[in-house]
C-alpha positions, -999 to 999 in steps of 0.1 A, spaced: -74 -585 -755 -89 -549 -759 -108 -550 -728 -77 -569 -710 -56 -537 -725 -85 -513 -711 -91 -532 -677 -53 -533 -673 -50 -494 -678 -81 -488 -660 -70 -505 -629 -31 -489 -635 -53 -452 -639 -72 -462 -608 -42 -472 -587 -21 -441 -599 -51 -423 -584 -60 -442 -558 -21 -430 -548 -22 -400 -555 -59 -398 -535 -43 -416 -502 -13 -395 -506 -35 -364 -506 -55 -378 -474 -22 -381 -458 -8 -347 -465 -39 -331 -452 -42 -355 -422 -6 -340 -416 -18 -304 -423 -52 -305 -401 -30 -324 -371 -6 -292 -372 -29 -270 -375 -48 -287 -343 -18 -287 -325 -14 -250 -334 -46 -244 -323 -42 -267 -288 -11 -251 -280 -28 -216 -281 -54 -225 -262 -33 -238 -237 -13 -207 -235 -43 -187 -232 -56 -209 -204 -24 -202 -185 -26 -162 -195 -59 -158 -178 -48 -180 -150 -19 -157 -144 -42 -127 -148 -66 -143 -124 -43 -152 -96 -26 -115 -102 -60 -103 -97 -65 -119 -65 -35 -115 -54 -39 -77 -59 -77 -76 -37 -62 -98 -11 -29 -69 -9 -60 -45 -8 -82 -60 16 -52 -63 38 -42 -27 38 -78 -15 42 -76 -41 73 -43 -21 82 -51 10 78 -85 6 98 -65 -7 131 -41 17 127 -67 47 126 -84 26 152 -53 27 178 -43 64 166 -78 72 173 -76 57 211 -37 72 215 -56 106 209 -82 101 234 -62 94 261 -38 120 254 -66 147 252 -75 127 287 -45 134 304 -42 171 289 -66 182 316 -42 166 347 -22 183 368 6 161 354 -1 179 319 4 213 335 37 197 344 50 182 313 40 215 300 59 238 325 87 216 317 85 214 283 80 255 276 109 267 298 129 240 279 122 255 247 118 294 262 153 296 282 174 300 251 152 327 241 140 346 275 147 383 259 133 376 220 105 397 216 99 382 182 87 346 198 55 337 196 38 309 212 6 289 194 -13 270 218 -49 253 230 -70 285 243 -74 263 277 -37 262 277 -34 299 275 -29 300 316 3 283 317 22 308 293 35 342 309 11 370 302 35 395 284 44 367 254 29 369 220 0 340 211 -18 323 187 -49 303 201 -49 272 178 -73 247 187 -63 225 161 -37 208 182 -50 183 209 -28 201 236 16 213 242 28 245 226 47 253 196 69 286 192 71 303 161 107 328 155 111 350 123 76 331 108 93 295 110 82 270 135 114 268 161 95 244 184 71 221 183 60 206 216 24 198 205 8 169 215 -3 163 178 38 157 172 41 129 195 13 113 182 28 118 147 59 103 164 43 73 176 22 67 147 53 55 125 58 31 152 23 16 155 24 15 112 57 -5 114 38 -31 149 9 -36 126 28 -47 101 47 -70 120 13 -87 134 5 -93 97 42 -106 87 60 -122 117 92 -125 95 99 -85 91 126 -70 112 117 -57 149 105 -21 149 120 4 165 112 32 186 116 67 175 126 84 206 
């Protein structure tokens, strides 16, 4: 009966921990599977961070390459605009546009002894000999009159290509994204 007594409370001591042992296992099998969810769902939200920053990324070099590409036509067609301007400022049809253009801007001001014209030196023939100048071969060809130290006028060819310039920028664009608005024309 002893050993009964002792089997009996060795089998209720080794149930009570064979309990307490599974409940244990349980609790941490509960623990490590939120912890490995905790763990999962980081992962997976880091995954989608650097996908984000990856995509940004590309995004952002494809914007780039795109407005290198841009840029590039437009100093391309600028670059052509200027050449055949500077063409067509050694015409006779130049000597026209500028006759035309300088008494425009010189009839309000026929008596001002203050003007002063800046021009291309090859230019120079077309200006009245008793008028103030400034040779400045820094424009591709037209005149610009200075009053008082302020430019009044500005007939240079340089402005009209800075004119049209705006206008190319805004074409370009459009041949890149059909959707935009229609440009329009400065003048």
């Amino acid at each position: 009966m002893v050993m009964e007594k002792n089997l009996s409370e060795d089998k209720a001591t080794l149930e009570a921990l064979n309990l307490k042992y599974a409940k244990v296992l349980d609790d941490m099998e509960q623990k490590c599977s939120k912890e490995r969810d905790t763990y999962l769902e980081h992962v997976k939200n880091k995954a989608k961070d650097q996908e984000r920053r990856l995509l940004s990324k590309a995004h952002s070099e494809s914007q780039k390459k795109v407005l290198i590409k841009k840029n590039a036509l437009l100093i391309k067609l600028k670059n052509e605009i200027v050449e055949a301007i500077e063409a067509f400022a050694i015409t006779e049809a130049y000597e026209a546009y500028f006759h035309e253009r300088f008494e425009r801007a010189l009839s309000p001001h026929q008596n001002d002894d203050n003007l002063v014209v800046g021009l291309k030196a090859r230019d120079l023939a077309y200006v009245p000999y008793e008028m103030k100048t400034i040779i400045d071969d820094g424009i591709i060809g037209g005149f610009y009159m200075i009053k008082n130290g302020k430019i009044k006028y500005d007939y240079t060819l340089n402005s009209e290509v800075d004119e049209i310039e705006e206008y190319l920028g805004c074409m370009i664009n459009a041949l890149f994204n059909p959707s935009q608005e229609a440009c329009s024309e400065t003048k």
